[in-house]
C-alpha positions as a LaTeX table, in Angstrom:
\begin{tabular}{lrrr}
\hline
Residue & $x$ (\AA) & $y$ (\AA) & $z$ (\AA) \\
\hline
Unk1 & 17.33 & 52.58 & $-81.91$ \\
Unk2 & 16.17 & 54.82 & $-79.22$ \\
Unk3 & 16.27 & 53.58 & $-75.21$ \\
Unk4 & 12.74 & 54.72 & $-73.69$ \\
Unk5 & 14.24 & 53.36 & $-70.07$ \\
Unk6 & 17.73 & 55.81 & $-70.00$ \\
Unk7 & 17.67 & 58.03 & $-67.08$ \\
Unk8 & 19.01 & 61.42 & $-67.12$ \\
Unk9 & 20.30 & 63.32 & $-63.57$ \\
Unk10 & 21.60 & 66.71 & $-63.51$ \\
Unk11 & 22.19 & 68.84 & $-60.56$ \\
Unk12 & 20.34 & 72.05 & $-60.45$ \\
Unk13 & 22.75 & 74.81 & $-60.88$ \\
Unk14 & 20.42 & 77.30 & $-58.11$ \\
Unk15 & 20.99 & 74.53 & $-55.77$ \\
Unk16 & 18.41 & 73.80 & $-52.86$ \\
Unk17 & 17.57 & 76.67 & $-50.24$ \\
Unk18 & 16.55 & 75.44 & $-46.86$ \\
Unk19 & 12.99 & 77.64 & $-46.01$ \\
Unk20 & 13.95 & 80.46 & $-43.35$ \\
Unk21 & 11.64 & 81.69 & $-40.88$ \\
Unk22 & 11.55 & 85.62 & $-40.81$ \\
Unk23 & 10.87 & 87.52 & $-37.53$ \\
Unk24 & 9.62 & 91.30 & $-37.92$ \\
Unk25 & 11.06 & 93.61 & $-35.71$ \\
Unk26 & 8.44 & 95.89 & $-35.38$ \\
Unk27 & 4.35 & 95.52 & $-36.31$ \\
Unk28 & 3.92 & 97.27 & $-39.78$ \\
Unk29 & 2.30 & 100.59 & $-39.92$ \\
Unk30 & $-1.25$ & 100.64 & $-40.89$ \\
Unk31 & $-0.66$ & 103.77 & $-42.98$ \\
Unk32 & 2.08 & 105.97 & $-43.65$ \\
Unk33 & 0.08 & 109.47 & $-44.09$ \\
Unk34 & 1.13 & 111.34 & $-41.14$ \\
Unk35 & 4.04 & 109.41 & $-40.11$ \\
Unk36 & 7.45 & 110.39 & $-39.50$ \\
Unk37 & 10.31 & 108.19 & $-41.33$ \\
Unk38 & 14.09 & 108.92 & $-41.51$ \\
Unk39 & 15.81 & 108.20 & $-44.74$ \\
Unk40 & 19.52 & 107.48 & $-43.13$ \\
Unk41 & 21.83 & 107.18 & $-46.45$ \\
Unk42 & 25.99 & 106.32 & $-45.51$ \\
Unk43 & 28.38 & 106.51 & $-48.83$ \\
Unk44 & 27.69 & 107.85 & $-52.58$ \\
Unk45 & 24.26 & 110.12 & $-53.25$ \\
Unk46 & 24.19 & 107.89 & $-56.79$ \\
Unk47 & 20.96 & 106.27 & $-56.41$ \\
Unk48 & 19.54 & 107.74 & $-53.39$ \\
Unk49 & 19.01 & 111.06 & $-54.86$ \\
Unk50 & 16.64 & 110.15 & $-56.91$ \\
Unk51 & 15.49 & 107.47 & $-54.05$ \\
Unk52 & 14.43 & 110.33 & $-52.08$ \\
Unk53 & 12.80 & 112.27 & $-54.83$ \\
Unk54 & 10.61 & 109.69 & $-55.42$ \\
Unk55 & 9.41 & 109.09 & $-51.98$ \\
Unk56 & 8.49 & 112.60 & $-51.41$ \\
Unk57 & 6.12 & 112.59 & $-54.49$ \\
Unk58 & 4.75 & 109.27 & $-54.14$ \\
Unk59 & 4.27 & 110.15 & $-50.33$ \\
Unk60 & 3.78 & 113.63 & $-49.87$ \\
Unk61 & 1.65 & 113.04 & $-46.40$ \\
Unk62 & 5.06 & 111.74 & $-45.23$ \\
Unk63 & 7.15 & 113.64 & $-42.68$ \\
Unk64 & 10.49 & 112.73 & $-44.58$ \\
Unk65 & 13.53 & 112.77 & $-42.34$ \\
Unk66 & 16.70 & 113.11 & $-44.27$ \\
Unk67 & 20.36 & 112.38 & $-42.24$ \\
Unk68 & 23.36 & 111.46 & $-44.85$ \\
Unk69 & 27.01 & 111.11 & $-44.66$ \\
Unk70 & 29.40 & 110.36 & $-47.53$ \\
Unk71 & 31.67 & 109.03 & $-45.62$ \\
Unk72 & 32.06 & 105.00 & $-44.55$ \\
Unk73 & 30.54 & 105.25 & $-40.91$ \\
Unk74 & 26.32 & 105.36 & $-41.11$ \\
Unk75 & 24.86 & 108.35 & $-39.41$ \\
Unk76 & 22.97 & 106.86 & $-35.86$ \\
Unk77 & 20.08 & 108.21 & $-34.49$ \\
Unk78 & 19.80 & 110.25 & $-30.91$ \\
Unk79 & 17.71 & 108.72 & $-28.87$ \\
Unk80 & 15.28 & 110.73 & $-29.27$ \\
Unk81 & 14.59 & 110.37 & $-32.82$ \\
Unk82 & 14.25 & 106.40 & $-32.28$ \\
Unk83 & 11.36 & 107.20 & $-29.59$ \\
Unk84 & 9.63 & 109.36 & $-32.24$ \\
Unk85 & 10.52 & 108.01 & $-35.51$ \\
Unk86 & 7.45 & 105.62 & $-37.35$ \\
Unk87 & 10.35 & 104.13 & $-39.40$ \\
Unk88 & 13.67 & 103.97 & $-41.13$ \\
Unk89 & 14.71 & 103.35 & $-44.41$ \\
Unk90 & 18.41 & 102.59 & $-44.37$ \\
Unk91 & 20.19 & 102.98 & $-47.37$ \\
Unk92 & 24.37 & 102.01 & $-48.30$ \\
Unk93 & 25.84 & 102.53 & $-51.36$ \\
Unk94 & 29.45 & 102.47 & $-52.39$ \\
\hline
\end{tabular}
């Protein structure tokens, strides 16, 4: 005999994420052709070698900025590359 009135509850294993409002930090660029963006990479080269040699083909326009350190403490900017940088990709790999 089969019970067309059972109820079945189960919890969803993802569980429930509250929304979150984002806040950019900056507008976003309206192109990058002509722009200057630093690629600032901190630990192992693994994946941003080839990180970087994609950018430069896919963007060649792009005034690529390259400052790395293999070490644990990220490479900061001067001052005076944050008043003329357009960007920053930021990139940490262990």
């Amino acid at each position: 005999m089969v019970e067309k009135d059972r109820i079945y509850k189960c919890l969803n294993p993802v569980g429930m994420q509250l929304p979150v409002k984002t806040f950019p930090l900056a507008p976003r660029l309206d192109t990058l052709d002509g722009k200057e963006i630093y690629i600032s990479i901190t630990g192992e080269p693994d994946i941003t070698i080839p990180l970087e040699k994609k950018l430069k083909s896919d963007y060649p326009n792009v005034n690529w900025k390259l400052k790395k350190t293999y070490g644990i403490i990220p490479v900061e900017m001067s001052e005076e590359e944050m008043k003329t940088a357009d960007g920053l990709i930021q990139a940490i790999c262990w």
